[in-house]
C-alpha positions in Angstrom: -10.5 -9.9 27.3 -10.8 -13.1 29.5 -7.2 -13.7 30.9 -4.4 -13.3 28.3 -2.2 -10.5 28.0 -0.2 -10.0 24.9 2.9 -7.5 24.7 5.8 -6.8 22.2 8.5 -6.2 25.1 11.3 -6.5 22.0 11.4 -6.2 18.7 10.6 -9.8 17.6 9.7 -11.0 20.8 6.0 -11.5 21.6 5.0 -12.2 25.7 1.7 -14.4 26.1 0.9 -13.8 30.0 -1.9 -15.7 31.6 -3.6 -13.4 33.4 -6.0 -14.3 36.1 -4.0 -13.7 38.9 -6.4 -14.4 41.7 -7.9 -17.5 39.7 -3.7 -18.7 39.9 -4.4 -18.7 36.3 -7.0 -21.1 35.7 -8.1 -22.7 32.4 -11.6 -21.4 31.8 -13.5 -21.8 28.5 -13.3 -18.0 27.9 -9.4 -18.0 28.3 -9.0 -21.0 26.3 -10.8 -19.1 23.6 -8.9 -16.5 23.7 -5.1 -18.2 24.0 -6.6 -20.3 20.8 -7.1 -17.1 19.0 -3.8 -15.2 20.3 -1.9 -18.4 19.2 -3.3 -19.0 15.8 -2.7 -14.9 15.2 1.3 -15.2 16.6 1.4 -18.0 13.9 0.9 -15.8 11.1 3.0 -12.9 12.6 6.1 -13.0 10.3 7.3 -10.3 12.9 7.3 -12.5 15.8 10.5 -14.4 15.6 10.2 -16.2 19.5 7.6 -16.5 21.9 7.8 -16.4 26.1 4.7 -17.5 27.8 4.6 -16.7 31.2 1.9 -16.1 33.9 0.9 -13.5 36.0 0.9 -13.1 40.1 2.6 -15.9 42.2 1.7 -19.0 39.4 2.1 -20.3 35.9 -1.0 -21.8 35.7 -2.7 -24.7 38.1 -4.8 -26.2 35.2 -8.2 -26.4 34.6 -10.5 -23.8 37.1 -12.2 -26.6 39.6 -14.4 -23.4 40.3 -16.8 -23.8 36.8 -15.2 -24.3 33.7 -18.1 -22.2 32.2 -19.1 -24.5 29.5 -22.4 -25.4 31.2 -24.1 -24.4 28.3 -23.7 -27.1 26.3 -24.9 -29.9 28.2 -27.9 -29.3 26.4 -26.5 -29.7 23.1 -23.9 -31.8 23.6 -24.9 -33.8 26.9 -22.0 -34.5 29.7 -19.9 -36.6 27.5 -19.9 -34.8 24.5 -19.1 -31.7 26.6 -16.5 -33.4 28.4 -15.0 -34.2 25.1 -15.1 -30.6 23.6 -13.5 -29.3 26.7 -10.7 -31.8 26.1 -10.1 -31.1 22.5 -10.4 -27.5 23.1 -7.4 -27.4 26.3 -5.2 -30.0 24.5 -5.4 -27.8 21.0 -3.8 -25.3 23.1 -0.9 -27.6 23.8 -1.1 -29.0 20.3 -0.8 -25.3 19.1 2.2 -24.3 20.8 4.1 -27.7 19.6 3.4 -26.4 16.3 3.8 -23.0 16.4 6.4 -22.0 13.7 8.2 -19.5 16.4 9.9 -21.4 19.7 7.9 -20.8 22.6 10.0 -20.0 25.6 8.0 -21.1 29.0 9.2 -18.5 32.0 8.0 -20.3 34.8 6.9 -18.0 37.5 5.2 -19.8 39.6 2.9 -23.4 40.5 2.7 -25.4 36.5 0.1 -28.2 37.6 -2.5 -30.0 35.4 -2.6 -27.8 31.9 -0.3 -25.6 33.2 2.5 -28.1 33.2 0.8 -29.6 29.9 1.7 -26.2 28.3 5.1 -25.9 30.3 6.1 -29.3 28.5 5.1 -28.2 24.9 7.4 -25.1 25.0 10.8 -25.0 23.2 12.7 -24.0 26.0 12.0 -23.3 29.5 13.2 -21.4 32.8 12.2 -22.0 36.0 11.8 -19.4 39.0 12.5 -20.3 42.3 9.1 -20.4 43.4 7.9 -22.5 40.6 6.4 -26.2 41.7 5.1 -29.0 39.3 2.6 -31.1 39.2 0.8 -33.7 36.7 -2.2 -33.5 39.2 -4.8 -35.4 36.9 -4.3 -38.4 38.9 -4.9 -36.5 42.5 -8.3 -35.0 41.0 -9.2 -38.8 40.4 -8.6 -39.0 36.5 -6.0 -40.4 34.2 -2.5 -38.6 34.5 -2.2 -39.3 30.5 -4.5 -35.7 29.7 -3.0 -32.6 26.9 0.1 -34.2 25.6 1.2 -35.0 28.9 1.9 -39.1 28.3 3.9 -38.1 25.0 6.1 -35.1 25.9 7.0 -35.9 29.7 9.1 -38.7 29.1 10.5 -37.6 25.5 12.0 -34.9 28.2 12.8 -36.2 31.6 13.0 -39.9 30.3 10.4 -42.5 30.7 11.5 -43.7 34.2 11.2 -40.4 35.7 7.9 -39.7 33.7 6.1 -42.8 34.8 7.1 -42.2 38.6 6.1 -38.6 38.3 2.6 -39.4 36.4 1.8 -42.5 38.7 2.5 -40.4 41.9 0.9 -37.2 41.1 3.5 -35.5 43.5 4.6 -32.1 43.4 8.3 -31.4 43.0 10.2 -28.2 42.7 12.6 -26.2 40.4 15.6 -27.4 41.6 14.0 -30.9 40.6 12.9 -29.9 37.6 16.7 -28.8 36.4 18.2 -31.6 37.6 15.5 -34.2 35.6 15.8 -32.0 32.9 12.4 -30.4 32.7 13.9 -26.8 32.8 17.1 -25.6 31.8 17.7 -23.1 34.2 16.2 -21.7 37.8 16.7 -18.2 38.6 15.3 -15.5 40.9 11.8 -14.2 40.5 12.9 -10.9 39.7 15.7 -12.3 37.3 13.3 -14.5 35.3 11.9 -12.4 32.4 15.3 -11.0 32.3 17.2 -14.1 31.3 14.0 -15.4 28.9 14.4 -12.5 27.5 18.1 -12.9 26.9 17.2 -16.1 25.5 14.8 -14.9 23.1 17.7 -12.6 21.5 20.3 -15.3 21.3 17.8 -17.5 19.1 17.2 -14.3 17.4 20.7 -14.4 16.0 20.1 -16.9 13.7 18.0 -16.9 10.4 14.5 -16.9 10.9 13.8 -19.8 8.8 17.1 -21.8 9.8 15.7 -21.4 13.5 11.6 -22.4 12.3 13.2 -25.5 10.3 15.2 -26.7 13.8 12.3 -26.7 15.9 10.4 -28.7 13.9 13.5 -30.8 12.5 13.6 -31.3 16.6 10.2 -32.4 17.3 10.2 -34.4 14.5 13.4 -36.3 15.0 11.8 -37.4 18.5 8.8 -39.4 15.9 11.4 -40.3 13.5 11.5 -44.5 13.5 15.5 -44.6 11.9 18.9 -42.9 12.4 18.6 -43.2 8.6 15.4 -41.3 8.4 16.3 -38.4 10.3 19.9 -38.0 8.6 18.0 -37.8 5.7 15.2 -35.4 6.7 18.4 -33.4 7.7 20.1 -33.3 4.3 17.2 -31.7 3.4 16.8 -29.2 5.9 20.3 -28.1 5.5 19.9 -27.9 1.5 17.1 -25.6 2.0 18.6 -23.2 4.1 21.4 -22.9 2.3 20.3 -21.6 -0.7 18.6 -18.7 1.1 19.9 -15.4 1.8 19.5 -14.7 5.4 22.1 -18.1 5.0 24.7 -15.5 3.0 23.6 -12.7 5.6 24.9 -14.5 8.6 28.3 -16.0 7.3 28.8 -12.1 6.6 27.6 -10.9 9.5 29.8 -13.1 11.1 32.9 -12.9 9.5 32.2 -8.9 9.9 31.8 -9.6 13.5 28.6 -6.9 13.0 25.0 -8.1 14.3 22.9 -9.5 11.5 20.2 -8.4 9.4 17.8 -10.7 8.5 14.6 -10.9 5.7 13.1 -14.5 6.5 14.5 -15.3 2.6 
């Protein structure tokens, strides 16, 4: 194992934790690897109804490892370019796969999110911030474009263009309490509180249908690519149509109206 910890600490709930600590939780081609493959496996997991990422010791992640990448290997086959590129397309996939992930990914941010870290921060559902926890777009500081792993595209659909463009032109670090009140995180608690309240969160998604709540994130993400009102109202219609002709539809109006917890099948 190169740096990712996976855990079931809830029925339904699956924990991806970074996990080189001393590194601050680096991006290294190992641990890229291996998030790829974790991902793509919590995909297919009909059992895993949300996701929280989180990392482990004092930070989220600070982004790529400015130690060695440990992709030296293909310089010879790929020369510097075509290296450069894979490495790219390899850290953004991880972005691009928790965007798509079926299940809501719920970023508990422990610690410093700079670089990929706040990349994969910003491609979450929902996220919670810790006290502690500092941003960063930091591409620019390391003398490269700030537009790198979704960054230019999901920043300002969340914080707002203005903010986005100050934040990606500066490079500067700013805090939780920032983040809440720009809207990058929805709440900032304790350290000690965090997994706690993601936690909490993950069970209060879990009280809806599994595929009424697979169906709203992507309705969501999609609405923000949506060019009409029109369009969306319609790609709506349709959402709503198809969940309610499903049972786990019928299973929650009962449940409800029983005032009992539901029981749901994903049908």
């Amino acid at each position: 194992m190169s740096g990712v910890l996976v855990s079931t600490p809830a029925e339904g709930v699956t924990q991806v934790t970074l996990d080189r600590p001393e590194a601050l939780n680096a991006l290294t081609a190992d641990a890229v690897d291996e998030l790829r493959d974790v991902l793509t496996a919590i995909a297919a997991d009909r059992s895993c109804r949300v996701v929280v990422l989180t990392g482990a010791g004092r930070a989220f992640s600070a982004g790529l490892d400015l130690n060695g990448y440990g992709d030296e290997d293909r310089i010879e086959d790929e020369g510097d370019l075509g290296r450069m590129l894979s490495r790219q397309r390899e850290i953004a996939g991880i972005a691009q796969q928790l965007h798509e992930l079926p299940q809501p990914v719920v970023a508990a941010v422990n610690g410093p999110a700079a670089g990929g870290g706040l990349a994969f921060v910003c491609a979450s559902d929902v996220r919670i911030a810790a006290t502690p926890a500092v941003f960063a777009v930091s591409f620019i500081r390391a003398g490269f474009s700030a537009c790198d792993i979704g960054v230019s595209w999901l920043l300002p659909r969340i914080v707002g263009a203005g903010r986005a463009h100050e934040l990606m032109l500066t490079g500067r670090r700013f805090d939780a309490e920032e983040a809440l009140r720009i809207g990058l995180v929805t709440e900032v608690v304790e350290s000690a509180d965090l997994l706690a309240v993601a936690m909490a969160k993950a069970r209060e998604i879990m009280l809806n249908p599994p595929l009424s709540v697979e169906l709203t994130k992507q309705g969501m993400w999609i609405a923000l690519e949506t060019p009409s009102f029109d369009a969306s109202v319609e790609f709506e219609n349709r959402q709503q149509v198809f969940t309610a002709f499903t049972e786990d539809r019928a299973e929650a109006t009962a449940a409800f109206l029983a005032k009992r917890p539901p029981s749901y099948r994903r049908r």
